[in-house]
C-alpha positions in Angstrom: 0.0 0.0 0.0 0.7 3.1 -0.6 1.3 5.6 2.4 0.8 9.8 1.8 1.7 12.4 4.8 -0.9 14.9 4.1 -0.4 18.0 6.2 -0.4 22.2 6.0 -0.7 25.1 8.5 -3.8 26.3 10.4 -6.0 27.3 7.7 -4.5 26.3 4.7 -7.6 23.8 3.5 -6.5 20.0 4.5 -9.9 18.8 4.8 -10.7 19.9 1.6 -7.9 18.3 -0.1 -8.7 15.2 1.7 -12.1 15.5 1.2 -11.4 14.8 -2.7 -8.9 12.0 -2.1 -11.2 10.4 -0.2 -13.7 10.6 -3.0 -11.3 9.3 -5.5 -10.8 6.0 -3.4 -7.9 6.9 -1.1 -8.2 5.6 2.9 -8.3 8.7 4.7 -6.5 8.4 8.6 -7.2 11.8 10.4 -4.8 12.3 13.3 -6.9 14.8 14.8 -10.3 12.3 14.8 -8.1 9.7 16.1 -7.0 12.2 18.9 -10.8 12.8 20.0 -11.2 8.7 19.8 -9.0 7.9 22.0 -9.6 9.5 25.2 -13.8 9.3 24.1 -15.3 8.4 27.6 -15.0 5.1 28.9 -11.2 4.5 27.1 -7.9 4.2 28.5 -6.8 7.3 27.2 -9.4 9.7 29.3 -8.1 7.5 32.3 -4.6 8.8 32.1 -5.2 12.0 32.0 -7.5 11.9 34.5 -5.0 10.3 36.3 -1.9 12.9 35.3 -4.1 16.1 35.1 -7.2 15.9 38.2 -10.7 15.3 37.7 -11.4 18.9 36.6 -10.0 17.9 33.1 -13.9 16.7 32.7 -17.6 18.1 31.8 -20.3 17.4 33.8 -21.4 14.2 31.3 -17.9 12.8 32.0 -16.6 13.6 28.5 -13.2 16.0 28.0 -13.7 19.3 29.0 -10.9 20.2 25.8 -10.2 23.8 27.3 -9.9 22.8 30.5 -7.4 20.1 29.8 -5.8 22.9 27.4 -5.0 25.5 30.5 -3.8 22.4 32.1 -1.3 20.5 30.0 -0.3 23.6 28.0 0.8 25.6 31.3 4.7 24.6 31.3 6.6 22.3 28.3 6.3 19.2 31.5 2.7 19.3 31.3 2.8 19.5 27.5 5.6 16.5 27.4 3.1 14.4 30.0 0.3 15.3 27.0 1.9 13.9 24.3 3.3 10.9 25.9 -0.4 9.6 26.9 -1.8 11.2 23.4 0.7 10.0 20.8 1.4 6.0 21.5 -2.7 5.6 21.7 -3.0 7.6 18.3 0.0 5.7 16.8 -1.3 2.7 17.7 -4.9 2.8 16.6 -3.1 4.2 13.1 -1.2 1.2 13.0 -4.5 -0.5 13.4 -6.0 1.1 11.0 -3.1 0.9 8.1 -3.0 -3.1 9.2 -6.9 -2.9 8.3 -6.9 -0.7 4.7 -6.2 -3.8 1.7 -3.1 -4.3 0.0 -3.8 -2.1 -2.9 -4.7 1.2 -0.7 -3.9 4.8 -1.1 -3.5 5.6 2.3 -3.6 9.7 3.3 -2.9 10.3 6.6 -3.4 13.6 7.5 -1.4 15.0 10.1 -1.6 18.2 11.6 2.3 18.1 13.3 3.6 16.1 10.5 6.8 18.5 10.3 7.0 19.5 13.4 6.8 15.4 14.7 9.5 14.3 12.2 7.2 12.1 10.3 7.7 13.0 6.7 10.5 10.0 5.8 8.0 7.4 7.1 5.7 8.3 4.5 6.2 7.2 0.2 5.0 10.9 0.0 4.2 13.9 1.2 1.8 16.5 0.0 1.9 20.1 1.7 -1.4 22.3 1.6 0.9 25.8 0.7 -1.2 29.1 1.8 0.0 32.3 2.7 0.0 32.9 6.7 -1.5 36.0 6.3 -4.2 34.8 4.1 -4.6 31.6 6.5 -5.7 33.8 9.6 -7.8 35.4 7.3 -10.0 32.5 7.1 -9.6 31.7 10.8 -11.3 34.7 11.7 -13.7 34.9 8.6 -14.4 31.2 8.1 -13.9 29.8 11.5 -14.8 32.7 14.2 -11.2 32.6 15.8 -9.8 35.5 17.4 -6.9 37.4 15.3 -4.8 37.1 18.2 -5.3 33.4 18.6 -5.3 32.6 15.3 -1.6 34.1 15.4 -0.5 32.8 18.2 -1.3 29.1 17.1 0.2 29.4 13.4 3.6 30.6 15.7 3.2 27.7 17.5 3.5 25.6 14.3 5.9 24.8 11.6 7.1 27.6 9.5 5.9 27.3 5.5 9.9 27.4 4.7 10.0 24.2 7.3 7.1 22.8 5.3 8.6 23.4 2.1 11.3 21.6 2.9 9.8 17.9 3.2 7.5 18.4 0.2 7.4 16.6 -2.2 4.3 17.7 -3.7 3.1 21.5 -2.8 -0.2 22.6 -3.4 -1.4 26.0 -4.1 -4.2 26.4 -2.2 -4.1 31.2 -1.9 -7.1 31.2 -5.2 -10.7 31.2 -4.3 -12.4 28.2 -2.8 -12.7 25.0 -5.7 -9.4 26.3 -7.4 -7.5 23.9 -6.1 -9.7 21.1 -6.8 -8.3 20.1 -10.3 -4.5 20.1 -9.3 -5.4 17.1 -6.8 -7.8 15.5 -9.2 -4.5 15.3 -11.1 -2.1 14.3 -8.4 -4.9 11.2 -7.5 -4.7 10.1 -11.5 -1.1 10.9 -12.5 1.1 10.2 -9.7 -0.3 8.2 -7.1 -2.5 5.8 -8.6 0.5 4.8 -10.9 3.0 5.0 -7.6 0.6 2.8 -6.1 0.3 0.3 -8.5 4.4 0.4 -9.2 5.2 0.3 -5.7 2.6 -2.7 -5.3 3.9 -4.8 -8.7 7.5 -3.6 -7.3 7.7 -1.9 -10.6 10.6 1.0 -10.5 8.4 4.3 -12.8 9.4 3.9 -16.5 12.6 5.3 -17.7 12.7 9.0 -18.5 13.1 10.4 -22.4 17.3 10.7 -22.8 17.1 14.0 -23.3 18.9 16.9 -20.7 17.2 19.5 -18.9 18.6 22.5 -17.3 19.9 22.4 -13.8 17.4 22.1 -10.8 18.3 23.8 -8.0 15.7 22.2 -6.1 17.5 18.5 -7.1 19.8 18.7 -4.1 16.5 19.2 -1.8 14.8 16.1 -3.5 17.6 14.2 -2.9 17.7 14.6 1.0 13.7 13.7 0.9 14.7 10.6 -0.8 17.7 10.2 1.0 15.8 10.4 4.6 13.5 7.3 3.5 16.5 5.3 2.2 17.8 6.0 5.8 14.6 4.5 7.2 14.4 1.8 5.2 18.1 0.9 5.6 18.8 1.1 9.6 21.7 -0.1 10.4 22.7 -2.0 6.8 24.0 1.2 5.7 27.0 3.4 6.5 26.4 6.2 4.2 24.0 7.7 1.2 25.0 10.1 -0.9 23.5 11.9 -3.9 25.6 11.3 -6.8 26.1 11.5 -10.3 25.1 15.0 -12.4 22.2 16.3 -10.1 24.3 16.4 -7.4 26.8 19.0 -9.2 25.0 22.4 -9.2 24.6 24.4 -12.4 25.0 21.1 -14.1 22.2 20.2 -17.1 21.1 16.7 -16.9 18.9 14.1 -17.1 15.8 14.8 -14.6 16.8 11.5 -12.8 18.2 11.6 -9.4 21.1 9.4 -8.6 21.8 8.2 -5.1 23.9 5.7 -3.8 24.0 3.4 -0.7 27.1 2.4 0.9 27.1 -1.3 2.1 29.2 -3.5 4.1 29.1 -6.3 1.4 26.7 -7.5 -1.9 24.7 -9.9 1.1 23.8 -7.4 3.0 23.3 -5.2 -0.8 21.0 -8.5 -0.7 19.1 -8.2 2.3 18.3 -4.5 1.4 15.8 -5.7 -0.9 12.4 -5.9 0.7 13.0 -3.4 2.7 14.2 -0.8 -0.3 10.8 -2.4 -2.0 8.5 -1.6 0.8 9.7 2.1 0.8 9.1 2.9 -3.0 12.6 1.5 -4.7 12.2 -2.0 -6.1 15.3 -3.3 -7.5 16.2 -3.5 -11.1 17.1 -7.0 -11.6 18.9 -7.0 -15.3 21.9 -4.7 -13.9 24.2 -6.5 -11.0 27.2 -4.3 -12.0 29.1 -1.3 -13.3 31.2 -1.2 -16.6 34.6 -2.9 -15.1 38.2 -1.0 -15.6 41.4 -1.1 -15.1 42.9 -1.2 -11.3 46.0 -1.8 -9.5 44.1 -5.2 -8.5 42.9 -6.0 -12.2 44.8 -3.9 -14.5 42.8 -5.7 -17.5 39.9 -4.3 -16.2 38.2 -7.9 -16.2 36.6 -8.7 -13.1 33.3 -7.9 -13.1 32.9 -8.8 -9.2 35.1 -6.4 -8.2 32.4 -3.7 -9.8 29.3 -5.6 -8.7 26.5 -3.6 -7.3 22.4 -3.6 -6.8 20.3 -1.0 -8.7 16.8 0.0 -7.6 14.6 2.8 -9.1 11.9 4.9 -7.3 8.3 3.7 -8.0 7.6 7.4 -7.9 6.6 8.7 -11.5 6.2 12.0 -10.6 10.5 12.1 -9.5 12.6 9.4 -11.2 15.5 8.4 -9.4 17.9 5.4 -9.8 19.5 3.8 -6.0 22.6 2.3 -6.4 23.8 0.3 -3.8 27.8 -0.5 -3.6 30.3 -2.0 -1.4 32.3 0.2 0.8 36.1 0.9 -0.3 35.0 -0.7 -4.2 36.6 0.6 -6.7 32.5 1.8 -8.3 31.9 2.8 -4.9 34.9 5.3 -4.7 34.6 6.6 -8.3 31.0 7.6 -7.8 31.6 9.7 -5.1 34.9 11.4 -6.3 33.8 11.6 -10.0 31.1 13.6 -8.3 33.5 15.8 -6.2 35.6 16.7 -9.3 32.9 18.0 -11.2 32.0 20.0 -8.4 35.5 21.9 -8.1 36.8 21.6 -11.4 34.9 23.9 -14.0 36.9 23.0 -17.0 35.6 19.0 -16.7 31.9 20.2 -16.2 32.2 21.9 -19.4 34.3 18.8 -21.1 31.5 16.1 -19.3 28.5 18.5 -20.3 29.7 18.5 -24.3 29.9 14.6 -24.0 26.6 14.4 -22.9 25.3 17.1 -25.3 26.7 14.8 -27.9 25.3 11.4 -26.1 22.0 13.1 -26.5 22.5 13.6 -30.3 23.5 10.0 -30.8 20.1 9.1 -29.1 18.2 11.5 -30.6 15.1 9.9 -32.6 15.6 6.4 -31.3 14.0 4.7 -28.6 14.1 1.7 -25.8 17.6 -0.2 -26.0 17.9 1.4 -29.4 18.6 4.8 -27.7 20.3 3.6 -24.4 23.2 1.7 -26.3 23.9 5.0 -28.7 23.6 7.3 -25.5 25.8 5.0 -23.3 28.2 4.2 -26.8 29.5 7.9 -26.2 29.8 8.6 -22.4 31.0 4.9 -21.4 34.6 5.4 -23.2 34.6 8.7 -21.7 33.8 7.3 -18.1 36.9 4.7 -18.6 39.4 7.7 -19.5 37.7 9.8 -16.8 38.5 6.9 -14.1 41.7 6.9 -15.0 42.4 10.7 -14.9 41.0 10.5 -11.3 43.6 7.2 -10.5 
């Protein structure tokens, strides 16, 4: 299944985009329902804080008196901390519950108020930010909602910043038009990115290749690359020693194919082995007709023959909507190495940026017009000899 952090500030419209994935077949988990479930009267949950915060946390039926418990547990950060530590396990538990319930083939949307402000964003396949001015967001809290300017202020202070927001995005919706606007852009993001990421991630199907064609440089790559990076780290643990984004992405100002290129650093091709369930389950399913790099010449194998010395695992996001190939290498290999300082070169040397930039310019060319293996073997015909006299200029 497929698991989306939905989340934006005070304001910003959440319901409503949920509202229309929910319509379109997605399972909707609401943190802030689930956090009115479990402390309803009679649970375990209204127990403890009766227990940490006095009897006078209840109305006269026995239910939650909410602002009561509010002058209470918000008084000092203690009170807050004993909140959240009855609060959070019951409402990550009953989401568990919940997720275990929804069927194999689900679009789950869990929308999460603290999302940021919790850390949550890596556990998710995706998250989708509800982006509205602030100003325009108390607006409607005082218009919409009959909150108090003041209040209204103090509790989008209280929250994540939009730049914090931003940050773990990976899809940002506009929501500052007129009520209805934003309706078609998540129409779009239900048919064109996660019903496809659903069914890739379920089939353990990495998103089709991109056209071989170079756009100019992103500077919001590097920023992708940590949100991808962050889940890798989940999905990984303690298998891993480092990730790194690699390859052209990962050089500013340089054009390149709109395909992010990461890499895992393992101990050893078993434990590259025992990645790959876990990489699945996370949105990278492995790419099973490429165990290696392109072998050259080394001080160990100068006839640049052994092709387990360059053996590696290759996974690709299921994500169509950002298209990203995971390598996974051996610590101290001779692939492992080159990635990472073929990368650093580019970075500080302008003069091979401009020389790799006019191979690739001339890659493209060769591929121009073709298609499938067609185009792969004339775009890889021109930049593999390069990559072997590249290698060893770096030697």
């Amino acid at each position: 299944m497929l698991r989306i952090g939905l989340t934006g500030g005070m304001g910003a419209g959440k319901s409503t985009v949920a509202r229309i994935l929910a319509e379109r077949g997605a399972v909707l988990i609401d943190s802030d329902v689930l956090a009115r479930e479990v402390v309803a009267p009679g649970t375990p949950g209204l127990a403890a804080l009766v227990a940490a915060f006095g009897n006078e946390i209840l109305a006269a039926d026995g239910s939650l008196d909410r602002p009561a418990l509010a002058a209470r547990a918000f008084a000092d950060d203690e009170s807050r901390a004993t909140l959240n530590s009855i609060t959070h396990p019951l409402v990550g538990k009953r989401t568990g519950e919940l997720i275990a319930a929804a069927p194999a083939d689900a679009i789950i949307v869990q929308d999460i108020p603290l999302l940021v402000e919790n850390g949550l964003a890596p556990l998710m396949n995706l998250v989708v930010i509800v982006d509205v001015a602030a100003a325009t967001r108390i607006r409607r809290l005082v218009e919409f909602r009959g909150v108090e300017e003041s209040d209204a202020r103090a509790r989008i202070a209280a929250q994540a910043t939009d730049e914090q927001r931003r940050v773990v995005a990976d899809v940002l919706l506009d929501n500052n038009g007129a009520a209805g606007e934003i309706d078609a852009a998540v129409h779009r993001l239900w048919e064109q990115r996660l019903v496809p990421f659903e069914q890739n991630k379920r089939t353990r199907t990495p998103a089709a290749a991109s056209e071989l064609r170079l756009v100019p440089a992103d500077p919001e790559w590097a920023a992708q690359a940590q949100r991808l990076i962050a889940r890798l780290w989940v999905a990984c643990g303690a298998a891993a020693s480092r990730i790194d984004h690699i390859g052209s992405t990962a050089v500013p100002g340089l054009d390149a194919k709109d395909v992010l290129d990461l890499q895992i650093t393992v101990a050893d091709l078993t434990a590259a082995d025992g990645l790959r369930d876990a990489l699945a389950e996370a949105g990278f399913p492995r790419k099973d007709d490429i165990t290696q790099d392109n072998p050259k010449p080394t001080e160990a194998d100068p006839a640049g023959v052994d092709r387990e010395l360059w053996g590696k695992r290759l996974h690709g996001n299921a994500d169509p909507g950002r298209r990203a190939n995971v390598h996974v290498r051996v610590a101290g290999t001779p692939g492992q190495r080159f990635a990472l300082d073929f990368r650093d070169w580019l970075r500080s040397d302008a003069d091979a940026r401009a020389e790799y930039l006019a191979v690739k310019r001339e890659a493209e060319a060769k591929a121009a017009g073709l298609t499938g293996s067609a185009a792969a073997d004339a775009y890889y015909g021109v930049k593999e000899p390069w990559f072997d006299a590249a290698y060893a200029r770096l030697r």
